[in-house]
C-alpha positions as CSV (number, residue, x, y, z in Angstrom):
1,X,0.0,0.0,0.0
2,X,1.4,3.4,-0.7
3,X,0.4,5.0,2.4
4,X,1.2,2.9,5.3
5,X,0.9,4.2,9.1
6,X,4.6,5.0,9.2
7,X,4.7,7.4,6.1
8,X,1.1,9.2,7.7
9,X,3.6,9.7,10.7
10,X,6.1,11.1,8.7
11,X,3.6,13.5,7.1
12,X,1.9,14.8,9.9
13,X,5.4,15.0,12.3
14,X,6.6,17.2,9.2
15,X,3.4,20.1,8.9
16,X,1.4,18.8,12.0
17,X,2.2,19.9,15.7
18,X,3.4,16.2,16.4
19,X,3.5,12.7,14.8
20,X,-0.1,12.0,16.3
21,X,-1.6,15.5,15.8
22,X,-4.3,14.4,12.6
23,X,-7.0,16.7,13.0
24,X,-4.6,20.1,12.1
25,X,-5.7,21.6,8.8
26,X,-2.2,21.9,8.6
27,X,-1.3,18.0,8.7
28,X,-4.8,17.1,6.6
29,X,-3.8,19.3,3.8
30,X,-0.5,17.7,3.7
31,X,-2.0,14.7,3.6
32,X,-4.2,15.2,1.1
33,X,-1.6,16.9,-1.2
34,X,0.6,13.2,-0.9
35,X,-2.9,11.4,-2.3
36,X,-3.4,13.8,-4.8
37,X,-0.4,13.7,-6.0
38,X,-0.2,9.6,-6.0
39,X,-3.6,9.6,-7.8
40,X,-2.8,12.0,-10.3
41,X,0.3,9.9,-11.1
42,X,-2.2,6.5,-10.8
43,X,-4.2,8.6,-13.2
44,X,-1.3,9.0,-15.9
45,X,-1.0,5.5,-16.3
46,X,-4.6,4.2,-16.3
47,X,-6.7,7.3,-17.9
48,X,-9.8,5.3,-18.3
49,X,-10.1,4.8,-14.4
50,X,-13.2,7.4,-13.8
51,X,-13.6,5.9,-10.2
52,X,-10.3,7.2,-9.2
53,X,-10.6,10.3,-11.3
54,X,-14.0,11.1,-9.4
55,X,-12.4,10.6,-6.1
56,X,-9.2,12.6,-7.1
57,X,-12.2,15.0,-8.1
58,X,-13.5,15.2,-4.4
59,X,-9.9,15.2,-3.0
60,X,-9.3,18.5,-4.3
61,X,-12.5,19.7,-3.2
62,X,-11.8,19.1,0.3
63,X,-8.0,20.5,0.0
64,X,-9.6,23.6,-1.2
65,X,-12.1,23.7,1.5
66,X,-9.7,23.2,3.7
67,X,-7.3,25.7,2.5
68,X,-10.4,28.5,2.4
69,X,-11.1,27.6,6.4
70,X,-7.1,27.5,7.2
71,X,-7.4,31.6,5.0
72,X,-10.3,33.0,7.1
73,X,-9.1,31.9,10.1
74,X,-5.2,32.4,10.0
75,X,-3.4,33.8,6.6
76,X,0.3,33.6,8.1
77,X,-0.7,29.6,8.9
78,X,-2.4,29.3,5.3
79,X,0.8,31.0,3.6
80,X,3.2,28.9,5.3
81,X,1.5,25.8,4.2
82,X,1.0,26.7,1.0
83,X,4.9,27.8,0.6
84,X,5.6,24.6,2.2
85,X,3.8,22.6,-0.2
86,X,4.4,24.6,-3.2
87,X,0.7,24.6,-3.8
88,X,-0.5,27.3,-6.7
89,X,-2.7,30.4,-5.6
């Protein structure tokens, strides 16, 4: 499986507050970003997949959701993650 328990550690040590802090918007928009990126390249290889490109899709959604809540509520914490992700916008 690409995304085991030990790389979700790693991911949300690196942007969360700790290796168990999940519920950050910091750490889930990281998160996201490493599945959107995996399904995007799962999406290269197999273009006729429309179940994954549906849930890439509703992926994104939720990164941008996420992203809009982390903007209203802190734009130094929104700006940071997006530099630290080199996310467009």
């Amino acid at each position: 499986m690409y995304l085991d328990k030990a790389k979700k550690q790693e991911i949300f040590g690196q942007y969360g507050k700790s290796n168990s802090d999940t519920g950050s918007a910091e750490s889930q928009i990281a998160l996201f970003s490493y599945r959107i990126s995996h399904l995007t390249e799962h999406l290269k290889q197999n273009r006729k997949d429309h179940t994954t490109a549906r849930s890439l899709t509703k992926l994104v959604g939720k990164r941008r959701a996420l992203l809009d809540y982390l903007y209203d509520r802190d734009v130094n914490r929104y700006r940071a993650i997006v530099k630290a992700l080199g996310l467009r916008r």
